[in-house]
N, C-alpha and C positions, 0 to 999 in steps of 0.2 A: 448543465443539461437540465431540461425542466419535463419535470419529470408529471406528465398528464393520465389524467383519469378517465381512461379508456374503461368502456365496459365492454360484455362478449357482442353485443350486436359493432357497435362499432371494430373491433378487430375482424368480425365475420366480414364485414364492409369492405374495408382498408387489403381486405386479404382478395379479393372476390375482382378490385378497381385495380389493384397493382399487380395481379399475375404473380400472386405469391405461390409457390410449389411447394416448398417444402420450409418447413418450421426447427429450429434448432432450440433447446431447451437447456439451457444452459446453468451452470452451479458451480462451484467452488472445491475444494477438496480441502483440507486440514491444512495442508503449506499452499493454499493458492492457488490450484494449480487449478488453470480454467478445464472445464469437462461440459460433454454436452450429448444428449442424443437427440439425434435429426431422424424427424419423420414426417410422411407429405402431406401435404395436407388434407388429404382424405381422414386424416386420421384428428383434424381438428378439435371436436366434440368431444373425444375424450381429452384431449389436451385441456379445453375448457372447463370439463368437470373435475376435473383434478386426479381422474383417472390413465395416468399414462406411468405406468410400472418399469423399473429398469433395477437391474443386478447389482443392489451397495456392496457386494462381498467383491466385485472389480477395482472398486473403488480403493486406492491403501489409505488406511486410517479409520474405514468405516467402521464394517460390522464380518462378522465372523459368516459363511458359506451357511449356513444354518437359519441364520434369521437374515437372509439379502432379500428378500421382497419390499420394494421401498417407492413410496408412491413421489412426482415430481408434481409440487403445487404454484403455477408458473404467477407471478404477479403481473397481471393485467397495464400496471402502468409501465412497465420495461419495455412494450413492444416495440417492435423499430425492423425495419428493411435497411438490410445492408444494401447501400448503394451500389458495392462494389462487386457483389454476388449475383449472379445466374448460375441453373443447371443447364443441361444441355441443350435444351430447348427452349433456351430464354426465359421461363421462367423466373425469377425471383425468390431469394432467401431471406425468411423473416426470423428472429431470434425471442423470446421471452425468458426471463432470468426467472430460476425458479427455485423455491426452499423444500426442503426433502421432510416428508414424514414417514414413518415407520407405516408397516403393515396395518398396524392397530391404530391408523390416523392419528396420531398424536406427531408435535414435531422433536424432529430426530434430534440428540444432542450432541451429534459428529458433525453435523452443519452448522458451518460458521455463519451464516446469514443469517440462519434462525436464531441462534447464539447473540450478535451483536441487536435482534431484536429484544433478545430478552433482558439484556442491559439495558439499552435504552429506555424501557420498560422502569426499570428500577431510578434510568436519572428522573423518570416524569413524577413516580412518586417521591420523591425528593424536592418537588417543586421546580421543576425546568423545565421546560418546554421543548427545544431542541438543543443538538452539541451538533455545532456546525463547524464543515471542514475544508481548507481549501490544500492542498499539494501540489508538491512543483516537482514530478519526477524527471527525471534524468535517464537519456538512455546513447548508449554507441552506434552507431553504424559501420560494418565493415561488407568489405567487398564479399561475393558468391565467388566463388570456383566453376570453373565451366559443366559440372556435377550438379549444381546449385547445392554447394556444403557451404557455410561460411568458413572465410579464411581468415587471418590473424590481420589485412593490409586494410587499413582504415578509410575512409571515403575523401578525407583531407585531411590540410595540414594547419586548418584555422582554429582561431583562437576565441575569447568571447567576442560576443557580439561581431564578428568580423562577417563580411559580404562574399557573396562570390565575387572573384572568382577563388578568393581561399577556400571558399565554405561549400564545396561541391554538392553538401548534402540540401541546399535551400530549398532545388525543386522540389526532392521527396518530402522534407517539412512543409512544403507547401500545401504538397497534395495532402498529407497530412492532418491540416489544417482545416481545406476545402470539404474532407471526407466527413471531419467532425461536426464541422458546421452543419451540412445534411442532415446528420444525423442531433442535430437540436444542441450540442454543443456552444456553449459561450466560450471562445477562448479570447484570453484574454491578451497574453503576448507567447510568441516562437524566436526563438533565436539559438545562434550556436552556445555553447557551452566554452568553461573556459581552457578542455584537455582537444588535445585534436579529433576530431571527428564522432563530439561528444554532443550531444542538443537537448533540447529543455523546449516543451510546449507546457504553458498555465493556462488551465480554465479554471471557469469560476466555483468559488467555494458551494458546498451545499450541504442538507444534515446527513448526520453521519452515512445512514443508510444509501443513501444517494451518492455521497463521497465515494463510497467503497463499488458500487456495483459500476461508477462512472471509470476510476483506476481499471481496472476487469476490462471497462468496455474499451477503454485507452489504450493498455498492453495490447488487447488482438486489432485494432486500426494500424496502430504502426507497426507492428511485426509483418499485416497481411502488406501496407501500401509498400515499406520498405523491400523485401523483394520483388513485386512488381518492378520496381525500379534496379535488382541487380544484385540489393544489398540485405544485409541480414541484423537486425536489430536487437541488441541486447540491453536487458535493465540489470547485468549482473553487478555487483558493486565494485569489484577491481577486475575488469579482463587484461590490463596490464599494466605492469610495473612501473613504478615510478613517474606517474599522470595520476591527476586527479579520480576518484569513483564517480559514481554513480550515486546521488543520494535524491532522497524526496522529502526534503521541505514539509512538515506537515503543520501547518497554522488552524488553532484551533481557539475556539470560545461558546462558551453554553449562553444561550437565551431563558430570559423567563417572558410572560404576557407582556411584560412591562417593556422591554430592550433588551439589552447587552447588559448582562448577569457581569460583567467583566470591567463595565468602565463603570468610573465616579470621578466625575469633576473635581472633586472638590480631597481627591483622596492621592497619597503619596506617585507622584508619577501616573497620575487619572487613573488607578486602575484601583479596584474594590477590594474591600475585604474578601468574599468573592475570589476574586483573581490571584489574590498572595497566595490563600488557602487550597488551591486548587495548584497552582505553581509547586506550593509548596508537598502535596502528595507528589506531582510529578518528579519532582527530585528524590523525596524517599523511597520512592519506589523504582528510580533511574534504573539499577544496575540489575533490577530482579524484571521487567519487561524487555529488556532489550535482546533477548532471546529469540521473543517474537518481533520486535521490529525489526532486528536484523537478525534473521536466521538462518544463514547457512555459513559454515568455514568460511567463505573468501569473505564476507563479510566484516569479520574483521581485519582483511587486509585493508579493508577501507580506513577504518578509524585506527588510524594511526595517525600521528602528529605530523603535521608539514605541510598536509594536500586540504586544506581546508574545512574536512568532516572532523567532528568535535571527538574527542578524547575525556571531556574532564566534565565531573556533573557539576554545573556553574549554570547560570544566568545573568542575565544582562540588558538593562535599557539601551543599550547604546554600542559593544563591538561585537562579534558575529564570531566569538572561538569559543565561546562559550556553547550547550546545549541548548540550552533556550533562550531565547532571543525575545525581547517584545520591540516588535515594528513602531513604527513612528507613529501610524497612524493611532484617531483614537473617535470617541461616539460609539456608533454602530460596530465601527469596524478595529475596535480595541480587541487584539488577541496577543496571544504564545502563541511561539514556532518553535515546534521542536526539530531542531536541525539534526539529528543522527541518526531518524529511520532513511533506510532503505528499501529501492522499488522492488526488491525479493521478499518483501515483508506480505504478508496474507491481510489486506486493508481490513476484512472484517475481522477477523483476531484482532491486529492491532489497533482497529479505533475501540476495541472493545475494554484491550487493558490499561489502553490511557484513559478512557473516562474512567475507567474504574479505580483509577491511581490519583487523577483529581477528585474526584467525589468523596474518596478515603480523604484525603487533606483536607476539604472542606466537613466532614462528618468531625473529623479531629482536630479542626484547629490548627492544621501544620503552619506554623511560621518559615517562610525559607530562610536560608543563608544570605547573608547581604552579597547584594547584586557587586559583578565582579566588573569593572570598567576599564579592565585593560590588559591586553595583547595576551591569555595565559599560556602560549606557545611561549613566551620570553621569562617567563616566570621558574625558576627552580624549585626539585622538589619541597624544599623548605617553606619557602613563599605561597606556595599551592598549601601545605598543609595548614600554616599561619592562616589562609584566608578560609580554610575552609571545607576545601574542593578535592572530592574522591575521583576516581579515576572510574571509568567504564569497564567491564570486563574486558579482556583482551585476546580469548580463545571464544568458541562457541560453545565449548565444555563447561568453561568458567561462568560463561553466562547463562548455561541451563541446569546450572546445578544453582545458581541464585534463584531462580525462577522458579524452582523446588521447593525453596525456603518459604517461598511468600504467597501465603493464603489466601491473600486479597487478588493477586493477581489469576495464580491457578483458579478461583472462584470466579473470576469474568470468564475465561476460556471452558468455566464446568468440570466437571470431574471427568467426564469419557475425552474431551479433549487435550488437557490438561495431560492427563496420560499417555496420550496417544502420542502428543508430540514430542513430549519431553524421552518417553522410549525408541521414538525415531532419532532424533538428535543427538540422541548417547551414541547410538548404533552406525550415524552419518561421522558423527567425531573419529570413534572407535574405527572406521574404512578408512578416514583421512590419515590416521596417524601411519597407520600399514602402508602406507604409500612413500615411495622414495622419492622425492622432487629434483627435478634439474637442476636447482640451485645447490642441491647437495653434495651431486656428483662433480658439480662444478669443484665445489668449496673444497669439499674432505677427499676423493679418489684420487688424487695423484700426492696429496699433501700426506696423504697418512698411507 
Protein backbone atom coordinates (compact mmCIF):
# COMPACT_ATOMS: atom_id res chain seq x y z
CA UNK A 1 0.00 0.00 0.00
CA UNK A 2 1.85 3.25 -0.85
CA UNK A 3 1.42 5.34 1.40
CA UNK A 4 1.20 9.29 -0.21
CA UNK A 5 1.67 12.62 0.97
CA UNK A 6 -1.53 14.30 1.13
CA UNK A 7 -1.75 17.74 2.65
CA UNK A 8 -5.04 19.47 4.37
CA UNK A 9 -6.03 21.12 0.93
CA UNK A 10 -5.76 18.08 -0.92
CA UNK A 11 -8.10 15.92 1.66
CA UNK A 12 -10.48 19.10 1.82
CA UNK A 13 -10.47 18.23 -2.02
CA UNK A 14 -10.79 14.54 -2.21
CA UNK A 15 -13.48 14.99 0.62
CA UNK A 16 -15.65 17.80 -1.25
CA UNK A 17 -15.26 15.39 -5.20
CA UNK A 18 -16.19 12.18 -3.59
CA UNK A 19 -19.33 12.90 -1.20
CA UNK A 20 -17.51 12.13 1.77
CA UNK A 21 -19.93 12.42 5.08
CA UNK A 22 -18.44 11.45 7.55
CA UNK A 23 -14.69 10.82 8.80
CA UNK A 24 -13.75 7.76 11.12
CA UNK A 25 -10.53 8.31 13.13
CA UNK A 26 -9.14 5.42 13.76
CA UNK A 27 -6.11 3.94 16.65
CA UNK A 28 -5.11 0.98 18.10
CA UNK A 29 -5.45 0.00 21.74
CA UNK A 30 -2.66 -1.87 23.82
CA UNK A 31 -3.77 -5.62 22.52
CA UNK A 32 -4.84 -4.40 18.97
CA UNK A 33 -7.80 -3.92 19.16
CA UNK A 34 -8.95 -1.53 16.37
CA UNK A 35 -11.14 1.70 17.76
CA UNK A 36 -12.22 4.66 16.19
CA UNK A 37 -14.51 7.84 16.48
CA UNK A 38 -16.69 8.92 13.60
CA UNK A 39 -17.68 12.35 12.88
CA UNK A 40 -19.16 14.25 9.89
CA UNK A 41 -17.56 15.96 8.26
CA UNK A 42 -18.72 19.39 9.23
CA UNK A 43 -16.44 18.63 11.85
CA UNK A 44 -13.43 18.39 9.44
CA UNK A 45 -11.21 21.40 10.52
CA UNK A 46 -10.81 20.41 13.69
CA UNK A 47 -9.90 16.89 12.70
CA UNK A 48 -7.25 18.89 10.67
CA UNK A 49 -5.93 20.80 13.48
CA UNK A 50 -5.43 18.06 15.55
CA UNK A 51 -8.08 19.28 17.76
CA UNK A 52 -10.66 16.53 17.88
CA UNK A 53 -10.75 15.23 21.80
CA UNK A 54 -12.26 11.76 22.76
CA UNK A 55 -12.44 9.87 26.43
CA UNK A 56 -8.86 7.55 26.78
CA UNK A 57 -10.47 6.50 30.41
CA UNK A 58 -13.00 4.25 27.75
CA UNK A 59 -10.29 3.05 26.28
CA UNK A 60 -8.85 -0.39 28.63
CA UNK A 61 -5.21 -0.06 29.09
CA UNK A 62 -5.14 3.65 28.71
CA UNK A 63 -5.26 6.28 31.43
CA UNK A 64 -7.16 6.31 34.62
CA UNK A 65 -11.06 8.55 34.57
CA UNK A 66 -9.05 11.59 35.94
CA UNK A 67 -6.62 12.47 33.28
CA UNK A 68 -9.03 10.97 29.87
CA UNK A 69 -8.97 14.18 27.94
CA UNK A 70 -6.84 13.01 24.97
CA UNK A 71 -6.33 14.70 21.76
CA UNK A 72 -6.59 12.32 18.21
CA UNK A 73 -3.60 13.67 15.80
CA UNK A 74 -4.72 11.89 12.56
CA UNK A 75 -1.73 11.28 9.89
CA UNK A 76 -2.58 12.98 6.67
CA UNK A 77 -1.10 10.17 4.57
CA UNK A 78 -3.53 7.19 5.85
CA UNK A 79 -6.39 8.86 4.22
CA UNK A 80 -8.56 6.56 2.00
CA UNK A 81 -12.46 6.13 1.34
CA UNK A 82 -13.79 3.01 2.06
CA UNK A 83 -15.10 1.78 -1.17
CA UNK A 84 -17.50 -0.31 0.48
CA UNK A 85 -19.15 2.33 2.93
CA UNK A 86 -22.12 4.81 2.48
CA UNK A 87 -24.47 6.36 5.08
CA UNK A 88 -27.86 6.65 4.40
CA UNK A 89 -27.85 9.06 2.00
CA UNK A 90 -25.10 7.81 -0.16
CA UNK A 91 -22.71 9.70 1.22
CA UNK A 92 -19.29 8.18 1.62
CA UNK A 93 -16.95 7.07 4.55
CA UNK A 94 -13.47 8.29 4.77
CA UNK A 95 -10.98 6.97 7.56
CA UNK A 96 -7.46 8.61 8.85
CA UNK A 97 -5.40 6.52 11.18
CA UNK A 98 -4.43 8.69 13.99
CA UNK A 99 -1.75 8.75 17.13
CA UNK A 100 -3.14 9.97 20.58
CA UNK A 101 -1.56 12.77 22.70
CA UNK A 102 -2.34 13.68 26.06
CA UNK A 103 -4.00 16.87 27.13
CA UNK A 104 -0.69 18.61 27.52
CA UNK A 105 0.11 17.70 23.56
CA UNK A 106 2.88 15.55 24.18
CA UNK A 107 2.42 11.96 22.70
CA UNK A 108 0.82 9.50 24.93
CA UNK A 109 2.80 6.41 26.00
CA UNK A 110 -0.24 3.86 26.01
CA UNK A 111 -0.22 4.35 22.21
CA UNK A 112 1.30 1.78 20.24
CA UNK A 113 1.80 3.77 17.03
CA UNK A 114 3.37 6.42 18.79
CA UNK A 115 5.47 3.84 20.56
CA UNK A 116 6.65 1.77 17.43
CA UNK A 117 7.65 5.52 16.30
CA UNK A 118 9.77 6.06 18.98
CA UNK A 119 11.78 2.82 18.20
CA UNK A 120 12.05 3.35 14.94
CA UNK A 121 13.46 6.50 16.02
CA UNK A 122 16.16 4.89 18.03
CA UNK A 123 17.03 2.20 14.83
CA UNK A 124 17.75 5.67 12.67
CA UNK A 125 20.11 6.62 15.20
CA UNK A 126 21.78 3.64 15.01
CA UNK A 127 22.54 4.23 11.41
CA UNK A 128 19.48 2.52 9.38
CA UNK A 129 17.30 3.97 7.46
CA UNK A 130 14.28 1.74 7.50
CA UNK A 131 13.03 -1.92 9.08
CA UNK A 132 10.91 -3.08 6.42
CA UNK A 133 8.12 -5.72 6.78
CA UNK A 134 6.23 -7.92 4.72
CA UNK A 135 3.34 -10.74 6.47
CA UNK A 136 1.48 -13.33 5.38
CA UNK A 137 -1.56 -13.52 7.68
CA UNK A 138 -3.82 -16.16 7.86
CA UNK A 139 -7.35 -16.06 8.74
CA UNK A 140 -10.98 -18.73 8.80
CA UNK A 141 -14.01 -18.37 7.36
CA UNK A 142 -17.08 -19.85 8.74
CA UNK A 143 -20.65 -19.74 8.16
CA UNK A 144 -23.31 -16.83 9.91
CA UNK A 145 -26.42 -18.19 11.65
CA UNK A 146 -29.49 -16.81 10.36
CA UNK A 147 -29.00 -14.30 13.54
CA UNK A 148 -25.82 -13.15 11.74
CA UNK A 149 -23.74 -14.89 14.86
CA UNK A 150 -21.03 -17.00 13.48
CA UNK A 151 -21.25 -20.51 13.71
CA UNK A 152 -18.58 -23.28 14.22
CA UNK A 153 -19.37 -24.84 10.11
CA UNK A 154 -16.63 -23.87 7.89
CA UNK A 155 -17.10 -22.37 4.35
CA UNK A 156 -15.24 -25.77 2.78
CA UNK A 157 -13.61 -28.49 2.68
CA UNK A 158 -10.43 -27.49 0.66
CA UNK A 159 -7.10 -27.80 1.08
CA UNK A 160 -3.94 -25.56 -0.17
CA UNK A 161 -3.93 -23.97 -2.91
CA UNK A 162 -7.11 -25.96 -4.11
CA UNK A 163 -9.96 -24.21 -6.66
CA UNK A 164 -13.38 -24.16 -6.33
CA UNK A 165 -15.32 -25.81 -6.38
CA UNK A 166 -13.64 -27.19 -2.89
CA UNK A 167 -12.64 -23.75 -2.11
CA UNK A 168 -16.04 -22.04 -1.67
CA UNK A 169 -14.44 -19.13 -0.07
CA UNK A 170 -12.76 -17.89 -3.65
CA UNK A 171 -15.39 -15.40 -4.26
CA UNK A 172 -15.28 -13.67 -0.98
CA UNK A 173 -11.16 -13.60 -1.41
CA UNK A 174 -11.77 -12.31 -4.38
CA UNK A 175 -13.71 -9.61 -3.48
CA UNK A 176 -11.27 -9.41 -0.97
CA UNK A 177 -8.71 -8.76 -3.13
CA UNK A 178 -10.61 -6.36 -5.61
CA UNK A 179 -11.49 -4.09 -2.33
CA UNK A 180 -7.84 -3.87 -1.42
CA UNK A 181 -6.66 -3.03 -4.56
CA UNK A 182 -9.10 0.32 -4.48
CA UNK A 183 -7.83 1.05 -1.76
CA UNK A 184 -3.88 1.19 -3.09
CA UNK A 185 -3.00 -2.09 -1.95
CA UNK A 186 -0.23 -4.38 -3.81
CA UNK A 187 -1.26 -7.83 -3.31
CA UNK A 188 0.80 -9.85 -4.27
CA UNK A 189 -0.78 -13.55 -4.17
CA UNK A 190 -4.57 -15.07 -2.53
CA UNK A 191 -5.19 -18.59 -2.14
CA UNK A 192 -6.71 -21.18 0.12
CA UNK A 193 -4.72 -22.28 3.15
CA UNK A 194 -3.70 -25.70 3.88
CA UNK A 195 -6.67 -26.40 6.94
CA UNK A 196 -10.24 -26.42 5.61
CA UNK A 197 -11.75 -23.14 5.12
CA UNK A 198 -8.48 -21.45 6.06
CA UNK A 199 -6.92 -18.52 3.41
CA UNK A 200 -3.97 -16.38 3.13
CA UNK A 201 -3.91 -13.01 1.17
CA UNK A 202 0.14 -11.40 0.76
CA UNK A 203 0.70 -7.86 0.00
CA UNK A 204 3.55 -6.33 -0.29
CA UNK A 205 6.18 -5.62 2.25
CA UNK A 206 6.65 -1.89 3.56
CA UNK A 207 8.54 -0.03 6.58
CA UNK A 208 7.55 -0.99 9.74
CA UNK A 209 5.13 1.83 10.23
CA UNK A 210 3.23 1.17 7.07
CA UNK A 211 3.55 -2.75 7.79
CA UNK A 212 1.52 -2.25 10.81
CA UNK A 213 -1.29 0.28 10.13
CA UNK A 214 -1.70 -1.84 6.49
CA UNK A 215 -2.27 -5.38 8.93
CA UNK A 216 -5.08 -2.86 10.99
CA UNK A 217 -6.35 -1.91 7.69
CA UNK A 218 -6.42 -5.73 6.37
CA UNK A 219 -8.25 -7.28 9.47
CA UNK A 220 -11.30 -4.58 9.08
CA UNK A 221 -11.41 -5.43 4.76
CA UNK A 222 -11.89 -8.87 5.39
CA UNK A 223 -14.01 -9.06 8.49
CA UNK A 224 -16.26 -6.26 6.79
CA UNK A 225 -16.33 -8.17 2.82
CA UNK A 226 -16.55 -11.52 4.62
CA UNK A 227 -19.96 -11.07 5.93
CA UNK A 228 -21.32 -9.24 3.21
CA UNK A 229 -20.83 -12.65 1.79
CA UNK A 230 -22.71 -14.69 4.83
CA UNK A 231 -19.54 -15.57 6.46
CA UNK A 232 -17.62 -14.36 9.63
CA UNK A 233 -13.79 -14.19 9.50
CA UNK A 234 -11.38 -14.89 12.16
CA UNK A 235 -7.56 -14.48 12.59
CA UNK A 236 -7.84 -16.34 16.01
CA UNK A 237 -4.88 -18.76 16.01
CA UNK A 238 -6.63 -22.40 16.80
CA UNK A 239 -10.53 -22.12 16.48
CA UNK A 240 -10.32 -25.66 16.17
CA UNK A 241 -8.84 -28.73 17.13
CA UNK A 242 -6.64 -30.75 15.51
CA UNK A 243 -6.12 -28.40 11.86
CA UNK A 244 -3.68 -26.23 11.27
CA UNK A 245 -3.84 -22.22 13.18
CA UNK A 246 -3.63 -19.38 11.97
CA UNK A 247 -0.22 -17.80 11.76
CA UNK A 248 1.55 -14.53 10.13
CA UNK A 249 4.60 -15.08 8.56
CA UNK A 250 6.53 -12.04 9.44
CA UNK A 251 9.61 -11.32 7.01
CA UNK A 252 11.81 -8.71 7.98
CA UNK A 253 15.16 -6.83 7.09
CA UNK A 254 16.63 -3.21 7.98
CA UNK A 255 18.05 -0.95 5.16
CA UNK A 256 20.80 1.57 5.44
CA UNK A 257 21.46 4.61 2.34
CA UNK A 258 23.48 2.09 0.97
CA UNK A 259 20.75 -1.22 0.34
CA UNK A 260 19.92 -4.13 2.28
CA UNK A 261 21.77 -3.85 5.68
CA UNK A 262 21.19 -7.86 5.49
CA UNK A 263 22.93 -9.29 2.46
CA UNK A 264 26.72 -9.65 1.48
CA UNK A 265 27.81 -11.45 -1.42
CA UNK A 266 30.61 -12.40 -0.54
CA UNK A 267 29.45 -13.54 3.26
CA UNK A 268 28.37 -17.12 4.84
CA UNK A 269 25.00 -17.91 3.04
CA UNK A 270 24.90 -13.97 1.43
CA UNK A 271 23.92 -12.77 4.36
CA UNK A 272 26.16 -10.03 6.68
CA UNK A 273 27.49 -9.70 9.67
CA UNK A 274 24.53 -7.40 10.01
CA UNK A 275 22.18 -10.16 9.58
CA UNK A 276 23.76 -13.03 11.93
CA UNK A 277 23.80 -10.19 14.59
CA UNK A 278 20.41 -9.20 14.42
CA UNK A 279 19.22 -13.16 13.92
CA UNK A 280 21.19 -13.68 16.55
CA UNK A 281 19.19 -10.98 19.18
CA UNK A 282 16.12 -12.45 17.61
CA UNK A 283 16.71 -15.89 19.14
CA UNK A 284 18.05 -14.50 22.59
CA UNK A 285 15.40 -12.77 23.01
CA UNK A 286 12.76 -15.76 21.34
CA UNK A 287 10.99 -16.88 24.41
CA UNK A 288 10.80 -13.23 26.29
CA UNK A 289 8.73 -11.41 23.13
CA UNK A 290 6.60 -13.91 22.31
CA UNK A 291 4.04 -12.81 24.65
CA UNK A 292 3.49 -10.05 22.50
CA UNK A 293 3.58 -11.92 19.23
CA UNK A 294 1.29 -14.34 20.43
CA UNK A 295 -0.74 -13.10 23.03
CA UNK A 296 -3.63 -14.64 24.03
CA UNK A 297 -4.40 -18.39 25.75
CA UNK A 298 -5.41 -20.09 22.39
CA UNK A 299 -2.38 -18.97 21.04
CA UNK A 300 -0.51 -21.39 22.22
CA UNK A 301 -2.77 -24.00 21.18
CA UNK A 302 -1.15 -23.17 18.02
CA UNK A 303 2.39 -23.83 18.72
CA UNK A 304 2.31 -27.01 19.37
CA UNK A 305 4.29 -29.66 17.48
CA UNK A 306 2.64 -31.39 14.39
CA UNK A 307 0.49 -28.55 12.67
CA UNK A 308 3.34 -26.66 11.11
CA UNK A 309 3.67 -23.47 13.57
CA UNK A 310 7.24 -23.76 15.11
CA UNK A 311 7.83 -24.81 18.71
CA UNK A 312 11.58 -24.77 19.02
CA UNK A 313 13.97 -21.41 18.94
CA UNK A 314 16.06 -22.62 15.83
CA UNK A 315 16.88 -21.29 12.46
CA UNK A 316 17.42 -22.38 9.18
CA UNK A 317 18.71 -21.69 5.49
CA UNK A 318 16.88 -24.29 4.10
CA UNK A 319 13.61 -26.25 6.26
CA UNK A 320 10.70 -24.30 7.56
CA UNK A 321 10.34 -26.15 11.46
CA UNK A 322 12.45 -24.06 12.62
CA UNK A 323 11.33 -20.27 13.93
CA UNK A 324 13.28 -18.42 11.53
CA UNK A 325 13.62 -19.28 8.36
CA UNK A 326 15.84 -17.25 5.58
CA UNK A 327 14.10 -17.43 2.09
CA UNK A 328 15.91 -18.26 -0.75
CA UNK A 329 15.89 -15.11 -2.11
CA UNK A 330 18.77 -12.62 -1.85
CA UNK A 331 20.23 -8.58 -3.00
CA UNK A 332 17.52 -6.47 -2.11
CA UNK A 333 15.27 -8.74 -0.98
CA UNK A 334 17.61 -10.90 1.55
CA UNK A 335 15.49 -11.23 4.77
CA UNK A 336 14.30 -13.52 8.22
CA UNK A 337 10.96 -14.79 8.59
CA UNK A 338 10.04 -15.14 11.68
CA UNK A 339 7.44 -17.87 11.41
CA UNK A 340 5.64 -18.02 15.00
CA UNK A 341 3.84 -14.65 15.25
CA UNK A 342 0.35 -14.72 15.22
CA UNK A 343 -2.50 -12.44 13.52
CA UNK A 344 -3.84 -11.79 17.47
CA UNK A 345 -0.41 -10.10 17.77
CA UNK A 346 -0.76 -6.02 18.21
CA UNK A 347 1.56 -5.37 14.77
CA UNK A 348 2.78 -2.11 16.44
CA UNK A 349 3.87 -3.80 19.74
CA UNK A 350 5.17 -6.42 17.89
CA UNK A 351 7.34 -4.94 15.21
CA UNK A 352 8.51 -2.76 17.89
CA UNK A 353 10.08 -5.72 20.11
CA UNK A 354 11.53 -7.51 17.28
CA UNK A 355 13.56 -4.67 16.11
CA UNK A 356 14.32 -3.96 19.46
CA UNK A 357 15.57 -7.72 20.02
CA UNK A 358 17.69 -7.33 16.59
CA UNK A 359 19.17 -4.19 17.25
CA UNK A 360 20.18 -5.58 20.89
CA UNK A 361 22.10 -8.45 18.85
CA UNK A 362 23.60 -6.29 16.54
CA UNK A 363 24.56 -3.59 19.70
CA UNK A 364 26.17 -6.95 21.32
CA UNK A 365 27.59 -9.03 18.95
CA UNK A 366 25.10 -11.94 19.32
CA UNK A 367 26.51 -14.96 17.35
CA UNK A 368 23.57 -17.34 16.75
CA UNK A 369 23.35 -21.12 17.25
CA UNK A 370 24.42 -23.09 14.06
CA UNK A 371 21.58 -23.17 11.59
CA UNK A 372 19.55 -26.38 12.08
CA UNK A 373 18.96 -28.27 8.47
CA UNK A 374 16.58 -30.79 9.37
CA UNK A 375 12.98 -31.90 10.16
CA UNK A 376 13.18 -30.78 14.32
CA UNK A 377 9.76 -32.36 14.68
CA UNK A 378 11.81 -35.84 14.07
CA UNK A 379 14.37 -34.87 16.38
CA UNK A 380 14.17 -36.09 20.33
CA UNK A 381 14.57 -34.30 23.33
CA UNK A 382 18.28 -35.24 23.42
CA UNK A 383 19.13 -34.23 19.73
CA UNK A 384 17.32 -30.74 20.31
CA UNK A 385 19.48 -30.19 23.32
CA UNK A 386 22.87 -31.56 21.49
CA UNK A 387 22.10 -28.98 18.72
CA UNK A 388 21.17 -26.31 20.75
CA UNK A 389 17.51 -25.55 20.52
CA UNK A 390 15.19 -24.32 23.57
CA UNK A 391 11.80 -24.55 23.39
CA UNK A 392 9.07 -21.50 23.21
CA UNK A 393 7.02 -21.03 26.17
CA UNK A 394 4.03 -23.22 26.12
CA UNK A 395 1.31 -21.33 28.39
CA UNK A 396 0.65 -17.48 27.89
CA UNK A 397 1.65 -17.36 31.71
CA UNK A 398 4.91 -18.76 30.89
CA UNK A 399 5.49 -16.48 28.23
CA UNK A 400 4.67 -13.31 30.22
CA UNK A 401 6.40 -13.97 33.07
CA UNK A 402 9.70 -14.23 30.47
CA UNK A 403 8.66 -11.00 29.11
CA UNK A 404 8.91 -9.72 32.78
CA UNK A 405 12.43 -10.72 32.93
CA UNK A 406 13.61 -8.88 29.90
CA UNK A 407 14.46 -5.24 29.82
CA UNK A 408 15.21 -4.72 26.48
CA UNK A 409 12.02 -5.88 25.42
CA UNK A 410 9.56 -4.28 28.28
CA UNK A 411 11.85 -1.03 27.12
CA UNK A 412 10.56 -1.20 23.31
CA UNK A 413 6.74 -1.59 24.62
CA UNK A 414 7.86 1.59 27.50
CA UNK A 415 7.10 1.39 30.88
CA UNK A 416 3.08 2.42 30.97
CA UNK A 417 2.81 -0.43 28.32
CA UNK A 418 4.83 -2.82 29.38
CA UNK A 419 2.75 -2.72 32.60
CA UNK A 420 -0.27 -2.36 31.32
CA UNK A 421 -0.17 -5.50 29.39
CA UNK A 422 1.84 -7.78 31.21
CA UNK A 423 -1.12 -6.99 34.24
CA UNK A 424 -3.95 -7.80 31.77
CA UNK A 425 -2.37 -11.06 30.65
CA UNK A 426 -1.76 -12.30 34.21
CA UNK A 427 -5.49 -11.43 34.82
CA UNK A 428 -6.57 -13.04 31.06
CA UNK A 429 -4.45 -16.27 32.25
CA UNK A 430 -5.81 -16.13 35.85
CA UNK A 431 -10.01 -16.26 33.89
CA UNK A 432 -8.74 -19.07 31.74
CA UNK A 433 -7.61 -21.38 34.38
CA UNK A 434 -11.16 -20.92 36.41
CA UNK A 435 -12.80 -22.12 33.49
CA UNK A 436 -13.71 -26.00 33.01
CA UNK A 437 -13.36 -27.05 29.33
CA UNK A 438 -15.25 -29.68 27.51
CA UNK A 439 -12.32 -31.68 26.97
CA UNK A 440 -12.29 -32.05 30.75
CA UNK A 441 -15.66 -33.05 31.35
CA UNK A 442 -15.11 -35.21 28.54
CA UNK A 443 -11.73 -36.82 29.98
CA UNK A 444 -12.21 -37.04 33.87
CA UNK A 445 -16.54 -36.81 34.71
CA UNK A 446 -17.45 -40.23 34.21
CA UNK A 447 -13.79 -41.72 34.69
CA UNK A 448 -13.30 -40.46 38.30
Amino acid sequence: MVRKAYTKDDIRRMIAEENVEFLRLQFSDVFGTIKNVEVPVSQLEKVLDNNLMFDGSSIEGFVRIEESDMYLYPDLSTFMIFPWATDLHGGKVARLIADIYTADREPFAGDPRSNLKRVLQQMTEDGFKSFNIGTEPEFFLFKLDEHGNPTMNLNDKGGYFDLAPLDLGENTRREIVLEMEKMDFEVEAAHHEVAPGQHEVDFKYADALDAADNIQTFKLIVKTIARKHGMYATFMPKPISGINGNGMHTNMSLFTEDGNAFFDEAGELQLSKTAYNFLGGILDHAANFTAITNPTVNSFKRLTPGFEAPVYVAWSGSNRSPMVRVPASRGNSTRLELRSVDPTANPYLAFAAILAAGLDGIERELEPTHAVDRNIYLMDEGERKRAGITDLPDTLLAAVNDLDEDETIKAALGSHMSRTFVDAKRLEYQAYRQEVSQWELDTYLEQY
